[in-house]
Each structure stands twice: as C-alpha cells, then as structure tokens.
C-alpha positions, 0 to 999 in steps of 0.5 A: 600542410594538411588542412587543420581539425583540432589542436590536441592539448598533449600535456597540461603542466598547469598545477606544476609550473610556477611563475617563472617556468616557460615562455611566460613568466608571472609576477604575482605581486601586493603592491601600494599606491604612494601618493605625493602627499606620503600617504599610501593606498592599501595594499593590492594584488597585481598580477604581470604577465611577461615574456622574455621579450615584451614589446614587438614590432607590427608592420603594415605591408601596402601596395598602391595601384592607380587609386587602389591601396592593398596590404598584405597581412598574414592568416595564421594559427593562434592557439589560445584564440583556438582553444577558446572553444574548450571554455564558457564564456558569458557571452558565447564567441560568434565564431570558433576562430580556426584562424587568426588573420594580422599583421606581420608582427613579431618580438624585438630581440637583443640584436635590435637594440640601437638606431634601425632595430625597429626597422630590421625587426620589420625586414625580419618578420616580413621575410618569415610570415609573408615571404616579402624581402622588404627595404628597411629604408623605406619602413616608416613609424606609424605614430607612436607606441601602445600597450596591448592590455595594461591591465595584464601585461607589460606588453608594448607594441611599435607600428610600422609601414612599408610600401611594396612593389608588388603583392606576391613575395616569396617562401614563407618560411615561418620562425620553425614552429609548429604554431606557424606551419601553414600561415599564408599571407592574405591581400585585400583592399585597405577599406575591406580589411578595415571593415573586416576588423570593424565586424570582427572578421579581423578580431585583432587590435593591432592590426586595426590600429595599424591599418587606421594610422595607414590610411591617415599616413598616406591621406587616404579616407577608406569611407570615401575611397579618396585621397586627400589630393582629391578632396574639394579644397575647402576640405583639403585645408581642413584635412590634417594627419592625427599624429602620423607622418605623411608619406610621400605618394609614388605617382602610379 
C-alpha cells in the first residue's frame, strides 16, 4: 500500500441521515431518574451511540524470551482520530495522529454467542490484524469487562491474552475494508509500550488497560523490569495480582 496523505471526505450525508441509518445508530431519548421512594427526576436528554454489535473483544498477544516480555500490537488507520486535524478543539492535539497504534480488537458477532465465543473472537481478529494463528485454549480473561465511555455509548469491552511462540506470524489479511489496507502488526517491549500510552505515543485506552492487567497477570512489574519470582521475599509475600488470574510461566 502506498504510503498514506490524507483521507478525503467524499460525500458528508450528515444533514440527511437519521438516527437509525448506518453503521451507527443514535437513540436520542428524555428520560427520568425513578427513585426508590417514587419520586422522579426531571426529564433529560440522553443520547446513546450504538453499533450493531456494541461490545468487543481485546486481546493482548505476548511472547516471553528469558526475562523479556513483548506483545504484538497493531499500527493502523483510524479515521475519525485522522480527521481530527479538520476541526478546533480547545486545547490543540499535540500531534496529527496519521496512525493509531492497539491492540488486536475486534466486534463480538452472532457466531460467538455461547461458552468459547470470547475466545474464538480472539483467534479471529488475531489471524485478521496480526497474521497470528493463535490456540484459542491458551486465551485467557484479563479481569473483568469495562465500558469504553458510559457517558455516550453502550459500548462494552472483554480483555483477553494469549502467550505466542514467537513474534512473527503471518499475512495480515485485515476484515476487507479499506480502513484496514495497510495495518501491520508492531512489536515492542511490555515496559515500552506501557510507557509509550503513558506519553500518549499509544493514545488508546484499551490497550493501556490491556497491557497493565498483562504485566499483573503474569507477575511481571515493568517499573522494575522483575517478575514477582525475583522479588526480596519480604516483597514476594506482600505481592498479590489485583483481580487478574495469574498464568502460569513456561520456563525459557
């Protein structure tokens, strides 16, 4: 794919859509809040952003080598974040935002409804945006589920992991769509991804919760760049995972 310039808006259908038209959908609704008591609030708009499928699956793909943990994330285009640059905003974006580097994600469809549908979403978006063959088995829930902004949308986010053998996989086929021509997977340290979404390198929340409940589930702590088996003992007792099951290690 040629290198990217811009993204021309063709056609802005804006003023003759309605709520229902498109990929997303808008409930523009007055509602009340009923209290216990049988009082009511006073009525308020509230608007819900939704999409066919609102809730996802993010997964974090990590390799460990002796005691170096990487994952495999994904460097893509996202066109709404792109065409920021067209708008004013109070406070100006520090950079224009050609590219969006995340996690492997993707939306849970009808086939994944039942036990092991989080998991096969997973193997699904892995093979699509990273070229990675993954074994569903090993998928593992990174704590519990999150609401990516409550205030807007019904949106609802699963976090997964999975180890990989190694760091290369293979095509990256993408979903078909243009707005995933290009993406190409990204590897880097645990620590340094971390730190790239703390300076805003990384601007995306998902992958930062993603990443956090990856270093707790394996007991890895990137500010010391040590695993929990080689803490002092003092702090070895004291060390407990916040919500996130442990994994167990693969000796190298």
């Amino acid at each position: 794919m040629p290198e990217l310039l811009d993204i021309a808006v063709v056609e802005d259908r804006t003023a003759q859509s309605n709520c229902t038209g498109g990929f997303l959908r808008l409930s523009r609704l007055t509602v009340q809040n009923v209290y216990a008591d049988g009082s009511r609030s006073e009525p308020y708009p509230c608007d819900i952003v939704r999409r066919p499928q609102s809730d996802a699956m993010a997964v974090v793909l990590y390799h460990i080598e002796g005691r170096r943990v990487r994952v495999i994330l994904k460097e893509g285009i996202r066109p709404p974040i792109f065409l920021r640059r067209h708008d004013t905003f109070v406070i100006p974006d520090p950079r224009p935002y050609d590219t969006i580097v995340e996690i492997v994600a993707g939306l849970i469809e009808d086939e994944d409804a039942g036990p092991g549908g989080l998991e096969r979403r997973a193997g699904e978006e892995a093979r699509e945006e990273v070229g990675f063959d993954i074994d569903r088995d090993r998928v593992h829930l990174l704590g519990g589920e999150s609401f990516a902004s409550p205030g807007t949308t019904d949106e609802k986010v699963y976090f997964g992991s999975v180890e990989v053998p190694r760091l290369v996989g293979g095509e990256v086929t993408g979903d078909g769509t243009p707005m995933e021509e290009g993406s190409r997977p990204v590897v880097l340290d645990l620590s340094e991804a971390i730190e790239r979404c703390r300076d805003g390198r990384i601007p995306d929340l998902k992958t930062e919760v993603s990443l956090i409940r990856l270093a707790d589930q394996i007991g890895y702590l990137p500010q010391l760049d040590l695993f929990e088996h080689e803490l002092p003992p003092e702090l070895r007792e004291r060390f407990r995972r916040l919500g996130v099951t442990a994994v167990p290690l693969e000796k190298p």
